[in-house]
C-alpha positions as CSV (number, residue, x, y, z in Angstrom):
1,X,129.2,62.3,150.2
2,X,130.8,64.6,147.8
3,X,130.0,61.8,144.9
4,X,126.4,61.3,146.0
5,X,126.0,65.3,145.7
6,X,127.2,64.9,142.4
7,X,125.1,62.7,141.3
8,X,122.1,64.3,142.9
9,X,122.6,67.2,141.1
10,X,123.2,65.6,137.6
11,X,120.1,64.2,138.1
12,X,118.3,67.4,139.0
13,X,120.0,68.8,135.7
14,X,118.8,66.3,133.4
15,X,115.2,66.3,134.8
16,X,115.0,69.9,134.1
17,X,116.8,69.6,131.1
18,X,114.1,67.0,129.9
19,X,111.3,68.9,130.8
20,X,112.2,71.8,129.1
21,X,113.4,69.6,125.9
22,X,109.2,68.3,126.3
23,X,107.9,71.6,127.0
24,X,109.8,72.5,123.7
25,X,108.4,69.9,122.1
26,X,104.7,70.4,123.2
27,X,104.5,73.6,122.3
28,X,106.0,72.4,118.6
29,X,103.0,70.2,118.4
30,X,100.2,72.3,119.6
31,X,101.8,75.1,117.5
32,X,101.2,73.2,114.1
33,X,97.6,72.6,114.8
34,X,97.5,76.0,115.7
35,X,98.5,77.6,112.6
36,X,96.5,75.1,110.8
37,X,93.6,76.1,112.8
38,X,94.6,79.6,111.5
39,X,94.8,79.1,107.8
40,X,91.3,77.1,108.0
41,X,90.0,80.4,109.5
42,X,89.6,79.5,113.3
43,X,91.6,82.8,114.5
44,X,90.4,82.6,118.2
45,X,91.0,78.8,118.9
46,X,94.7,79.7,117.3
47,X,95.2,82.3,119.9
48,X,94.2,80.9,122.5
49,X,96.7,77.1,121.6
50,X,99.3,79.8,120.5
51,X,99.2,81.7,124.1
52,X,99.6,78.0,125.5
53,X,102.7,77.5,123.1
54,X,103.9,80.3,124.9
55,X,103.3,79.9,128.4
56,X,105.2,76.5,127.4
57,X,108.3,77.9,125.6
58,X,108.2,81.5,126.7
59,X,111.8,82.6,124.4
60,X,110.7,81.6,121.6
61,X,109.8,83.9,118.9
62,X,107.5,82.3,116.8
63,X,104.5,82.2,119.0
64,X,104.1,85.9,120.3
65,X,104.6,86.9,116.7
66,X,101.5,84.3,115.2
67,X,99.3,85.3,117.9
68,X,100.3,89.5,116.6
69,X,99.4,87.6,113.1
70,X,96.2,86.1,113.9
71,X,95.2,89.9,115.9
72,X,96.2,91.3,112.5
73,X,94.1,88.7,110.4
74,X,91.1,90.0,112.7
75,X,91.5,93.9,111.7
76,X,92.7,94.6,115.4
77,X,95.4,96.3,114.4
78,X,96.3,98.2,117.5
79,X,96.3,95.3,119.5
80,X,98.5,93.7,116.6
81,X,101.1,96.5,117.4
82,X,100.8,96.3,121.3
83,X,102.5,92.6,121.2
84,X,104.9,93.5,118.4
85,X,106.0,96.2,120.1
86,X,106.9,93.7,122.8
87,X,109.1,91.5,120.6
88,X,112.3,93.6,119.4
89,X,114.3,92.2,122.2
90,X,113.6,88.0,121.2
91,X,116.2,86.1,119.7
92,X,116.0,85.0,116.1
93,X,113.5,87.8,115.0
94,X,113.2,88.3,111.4
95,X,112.5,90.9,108.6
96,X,108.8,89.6,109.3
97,X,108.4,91.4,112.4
98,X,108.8,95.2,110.7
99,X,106.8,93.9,107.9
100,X,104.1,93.0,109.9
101,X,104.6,95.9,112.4
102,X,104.7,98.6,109.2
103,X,101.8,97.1,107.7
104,X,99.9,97.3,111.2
105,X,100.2,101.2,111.2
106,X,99.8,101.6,107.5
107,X,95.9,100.1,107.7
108,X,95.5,102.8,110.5
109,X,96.2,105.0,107.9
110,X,100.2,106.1,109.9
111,X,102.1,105.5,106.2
112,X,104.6,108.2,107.8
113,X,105.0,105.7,111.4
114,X,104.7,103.0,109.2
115,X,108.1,104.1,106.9
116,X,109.8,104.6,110.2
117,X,108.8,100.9,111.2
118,X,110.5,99.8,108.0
119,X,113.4,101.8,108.4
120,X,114.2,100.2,111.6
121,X,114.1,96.9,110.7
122,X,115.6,97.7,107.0
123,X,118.5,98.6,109.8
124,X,118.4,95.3,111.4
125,X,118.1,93.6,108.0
126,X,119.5,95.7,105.6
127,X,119.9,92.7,102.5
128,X,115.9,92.0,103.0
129,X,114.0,93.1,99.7
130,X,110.8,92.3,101.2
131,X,110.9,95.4,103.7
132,X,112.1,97.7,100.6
133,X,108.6,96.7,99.0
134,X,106.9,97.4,101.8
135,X,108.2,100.7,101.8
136,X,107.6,101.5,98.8
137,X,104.2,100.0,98.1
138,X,103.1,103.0,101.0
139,X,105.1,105.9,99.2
140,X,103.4,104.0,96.0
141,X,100.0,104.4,97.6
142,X,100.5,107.8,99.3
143,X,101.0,109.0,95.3
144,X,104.9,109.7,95.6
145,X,106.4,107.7,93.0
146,X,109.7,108.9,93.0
147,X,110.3,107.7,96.4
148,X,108.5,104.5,95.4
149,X,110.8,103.9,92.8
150,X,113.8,104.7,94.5
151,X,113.0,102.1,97.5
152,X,112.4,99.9,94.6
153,X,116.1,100.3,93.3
154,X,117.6,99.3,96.9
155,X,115.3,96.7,97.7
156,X,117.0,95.2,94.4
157,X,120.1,96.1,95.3
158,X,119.4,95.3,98.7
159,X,118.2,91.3,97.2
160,X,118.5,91.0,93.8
161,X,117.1,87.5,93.4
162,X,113.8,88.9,95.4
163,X,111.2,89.1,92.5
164,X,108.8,91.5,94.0
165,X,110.2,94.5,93.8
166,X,111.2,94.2,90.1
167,X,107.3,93.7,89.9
168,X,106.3,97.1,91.2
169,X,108.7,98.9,89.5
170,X,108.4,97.3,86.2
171,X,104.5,98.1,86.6
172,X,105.3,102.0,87.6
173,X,107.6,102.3,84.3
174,X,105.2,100.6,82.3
175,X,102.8,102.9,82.8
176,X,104.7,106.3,82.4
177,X,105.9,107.3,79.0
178,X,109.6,105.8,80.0
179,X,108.6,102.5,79.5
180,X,112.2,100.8,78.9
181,X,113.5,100.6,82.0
182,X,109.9,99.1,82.5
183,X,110.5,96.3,79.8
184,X,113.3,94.7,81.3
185,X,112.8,94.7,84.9
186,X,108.9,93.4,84.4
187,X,111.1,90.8,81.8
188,X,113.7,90.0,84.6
189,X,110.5,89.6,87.1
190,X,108.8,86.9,84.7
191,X,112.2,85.1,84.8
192,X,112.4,85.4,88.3
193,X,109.3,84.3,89.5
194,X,107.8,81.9,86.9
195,X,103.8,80.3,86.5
196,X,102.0,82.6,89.2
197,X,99.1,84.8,88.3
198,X,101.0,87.7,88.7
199,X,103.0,86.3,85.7
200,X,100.7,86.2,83.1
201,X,99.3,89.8,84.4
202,X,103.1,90.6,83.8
203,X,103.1,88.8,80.3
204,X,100.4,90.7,79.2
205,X,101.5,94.1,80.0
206,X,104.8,93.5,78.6
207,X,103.5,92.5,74.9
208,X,100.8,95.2,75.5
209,X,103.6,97.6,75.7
210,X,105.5,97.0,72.9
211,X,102.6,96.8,71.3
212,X,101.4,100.3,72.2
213,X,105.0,101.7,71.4
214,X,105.2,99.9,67.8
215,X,103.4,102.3,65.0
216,X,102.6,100.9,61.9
217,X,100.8,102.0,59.0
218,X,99.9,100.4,55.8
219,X,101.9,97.6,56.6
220,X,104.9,99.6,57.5
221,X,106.4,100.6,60.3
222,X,106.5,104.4,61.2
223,X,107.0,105.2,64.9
224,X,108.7,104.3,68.1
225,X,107.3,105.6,71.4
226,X,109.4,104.2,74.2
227,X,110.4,106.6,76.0
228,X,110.1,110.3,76.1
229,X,112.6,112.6,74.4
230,X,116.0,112.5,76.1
231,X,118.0,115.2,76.7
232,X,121.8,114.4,77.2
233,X,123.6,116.3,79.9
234,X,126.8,117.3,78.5
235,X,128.3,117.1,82.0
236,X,127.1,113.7,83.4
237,X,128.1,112.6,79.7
238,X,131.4,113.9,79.6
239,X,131.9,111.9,83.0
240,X,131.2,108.5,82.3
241,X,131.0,108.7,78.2
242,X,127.4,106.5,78.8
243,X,124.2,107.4,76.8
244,X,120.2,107.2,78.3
245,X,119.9,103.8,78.6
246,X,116.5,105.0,76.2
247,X,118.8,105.7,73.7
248,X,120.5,102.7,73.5
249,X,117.8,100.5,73.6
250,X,116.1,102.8,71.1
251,X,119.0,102.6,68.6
252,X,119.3,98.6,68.6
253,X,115.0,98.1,68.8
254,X,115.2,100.7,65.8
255,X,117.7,98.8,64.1
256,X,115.8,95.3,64.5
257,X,112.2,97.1,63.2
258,X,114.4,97.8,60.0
259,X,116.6,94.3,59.6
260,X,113.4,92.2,60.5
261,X,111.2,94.1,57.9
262,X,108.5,93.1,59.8
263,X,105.1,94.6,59.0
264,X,102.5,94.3,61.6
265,X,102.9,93.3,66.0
266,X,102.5,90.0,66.9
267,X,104.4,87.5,68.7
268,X,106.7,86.4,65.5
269,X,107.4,90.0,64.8
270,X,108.2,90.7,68.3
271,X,110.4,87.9,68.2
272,X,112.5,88.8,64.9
273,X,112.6,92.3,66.4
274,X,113.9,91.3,69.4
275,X,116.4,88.8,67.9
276,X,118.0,91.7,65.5
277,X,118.2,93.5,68.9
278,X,120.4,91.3,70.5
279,X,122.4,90.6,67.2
280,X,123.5,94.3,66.7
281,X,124.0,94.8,70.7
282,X,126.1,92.2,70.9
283,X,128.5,93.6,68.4
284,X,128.9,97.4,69.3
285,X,127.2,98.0,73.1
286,X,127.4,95.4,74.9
287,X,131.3,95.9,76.6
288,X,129.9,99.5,77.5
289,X,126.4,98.6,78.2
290,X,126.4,95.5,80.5
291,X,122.7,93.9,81.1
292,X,121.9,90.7,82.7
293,X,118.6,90.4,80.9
294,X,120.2,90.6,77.3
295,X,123.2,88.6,78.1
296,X,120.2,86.0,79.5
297,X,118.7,86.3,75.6
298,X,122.0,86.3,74.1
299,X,122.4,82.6,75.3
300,X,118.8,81.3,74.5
301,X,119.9,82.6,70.7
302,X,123.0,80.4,71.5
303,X,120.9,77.3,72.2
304,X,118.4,77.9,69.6
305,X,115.1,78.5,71.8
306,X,115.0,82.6,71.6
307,X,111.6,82.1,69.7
308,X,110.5,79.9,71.4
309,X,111.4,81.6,74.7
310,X,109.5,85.1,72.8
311,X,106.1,83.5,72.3
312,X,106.3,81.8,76.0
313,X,107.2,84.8,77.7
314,X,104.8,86.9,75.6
315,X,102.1,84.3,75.5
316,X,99.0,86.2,77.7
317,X,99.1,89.5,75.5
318,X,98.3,86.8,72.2
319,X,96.6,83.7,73.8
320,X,94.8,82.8,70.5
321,X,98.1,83.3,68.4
322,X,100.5,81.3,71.0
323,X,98.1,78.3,70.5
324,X,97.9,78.3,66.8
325,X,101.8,78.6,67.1
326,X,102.3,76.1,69.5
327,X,100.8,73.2,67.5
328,X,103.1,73.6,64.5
329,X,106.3,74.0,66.9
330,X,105.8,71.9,69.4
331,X,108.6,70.4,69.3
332,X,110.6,73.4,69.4
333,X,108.8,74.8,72.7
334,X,109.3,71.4,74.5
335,X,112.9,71.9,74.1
336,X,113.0,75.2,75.1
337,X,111.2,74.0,78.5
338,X,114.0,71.4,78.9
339,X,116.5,74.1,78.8
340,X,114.5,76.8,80.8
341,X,113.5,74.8,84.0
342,X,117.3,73.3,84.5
343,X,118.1,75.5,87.9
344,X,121.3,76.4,86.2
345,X,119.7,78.1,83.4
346,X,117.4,80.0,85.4
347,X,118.6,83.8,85.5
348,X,121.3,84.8,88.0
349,X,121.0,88.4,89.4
350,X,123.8,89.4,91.9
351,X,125.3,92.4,93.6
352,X,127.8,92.0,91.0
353,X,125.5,92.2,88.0
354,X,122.1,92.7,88.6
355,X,120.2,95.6,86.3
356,X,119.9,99.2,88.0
357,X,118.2,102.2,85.5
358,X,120.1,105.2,86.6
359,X,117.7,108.5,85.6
């Protein structure tokens, strides 16, 4: 009697088990046609599939949280909030949720609920640069670029591989009159996140840049505007014995203008300039003045592609030029893409060595 209780019961198990394990599985299936539905813009035939996904697998995550997606693609954004609100407890929730959740209040014009909403999950997921952008693309917004900038820095320090963030801030710098810090985080970003149109906006405003800071008359070169005048504080510097990272890069970019004897901006100039930079960093700064972006240059020097790596990365600002320069050193280019799209040649940030401007 015992045995045949036994087995009655392993029966009953496995049944349910199964029909869970199918459930699971059905509501896989009708979810993929609903997202589908989604993206083709069907929004109301997804909700109503996803709300069967989850009458089917009620613990899961995924389909309360694309039905609050689908609300949100409709402008409802209260009633994107209401179910969000809903899913803090779930298993398996992700950075996604705050983003989402943030972004809700921040179209109802809430930036300051909307910060909070970040915070919190920032909490939960404190190594996620996606919720540091979000953050600071509403202090960007709501005009306070200090705290913009700032969320920036730990949303990089927070994921240093995560290209966005270097984006932002590389497009704040670039458009103060501190535009160094600027140039190599917008740099870093183009070798981050490579062939999107955000890319060749980036390309563009880098060269531009340069461009705008490069003075030359009659052939010669006559001014450098970088950066604003900096002002050394005697205390900070008698701490750490480290110059404005302006200064530095202003003393080696000066030092290229004058070995490259270049006479007028374009993308071989730029390159030459930038090639003498590296040269003369190398041998006096770079112990004391660490930078993943110029130790990245230093080894394209190494293997002989630097130029070619200059008028790729620099391309969008000269379109006409790069083309003209691309059919005499073609060869050249296609062995700097060889070398450039081997993953491990593409540039490593890390908690240990990413690039952080310190005011």
């Amino acid at each position: 009697m015992k045995n045949k209780f036994k087995i009655l019961f392993l029966i009953a198990f496995l049944s349910n088990y199964c029909f869970a394990q199918n459930n699971e599985e059905i509501a896989l299936q009708k979810g993929e046609v609903a997202i589908k539905l989604m993206d083709n813009g069907k929004i109301e035939e997804s909700i109503m599939l996803l709300e069967e996904c989850q009458k089917l697998d009620p613990e899961n995550f995924d389909y309360p949280y694309e039905i609050a997606y689908a609300n949100y693609l409709k402008k409802d954004y209260k009633k994107t909030i209401g179910i969000l609100e809903k899913l803090e407890n779930y298993k398996n929730i992700n950075a996604q949720l705050y983003s989402l959740w943030g972004n809700s209040y921040d179209n109802l014009d809430n930036p300051k609920k909307a910060i909070e909403i970040y915070d919190n999950g920032i909490k939960k997921f404190p190594q996620n640069g996606l919720l540091y952008l979000e953050k600071g693309v509403v202090y960007e917004f709501e005009k306070e670029y200090n705290n913009a900038i700032e969320t920036y820095k730990k949303g990089i320090s927070a994921e240093p591989k995560y290209p966005s963030n270097y984006y932002r801030i590389a497009n704040l710098y670039l458009n103060s009159d501190d535009k160094v810090p600027g140039l190599i985080y917008g740099e870093i970003f183009l070798n981050l996140e490579r062939t999107t149109n955000r890319t060749k906006e980036m390309s563009k405003n880098l060269f531009d840049a340069y461009k705008n800071s490069i003075v030359f008359e009659n052939n010669e070169w006559k001014k450098l505007n970088l950066c604003k005048q900096m002002k050394i504080n005697p205390t900070q510097f008698e701490k750490d014995k480290k110059l404005p990272l302006c200064m530095v890069f202003g003393k080696w970019f000066t030092f290229g203008l004058l070995n490259s004897r270049v006479k007028e901006y374009n993308l071989d100039s730029i390159s030459k300039i930038r090639k003498e930079f590296i040269k003369n960093y190398f041998e006096k700064d770079n112990k004391d003045y660490p930078n993943i972006l110029f130790e990245y240059q230093k080894k394209m020097i190494d293997n002989e592609i630097f130029e070619a790596y200059n008028h790729y990365i620099f391309q969008m600002g000269a379109t006409e030029e790069f083309s003209e320069w691309l059919k005499t050193n073609n060869t050249e280019y296609e062995k700097f893409v060889e070398w450039y799209t081997k993953n491990e040649n593409i540039i490593n940030p890390t908690e240990a060595n990413y690039f952080q401007f310190i005011n």
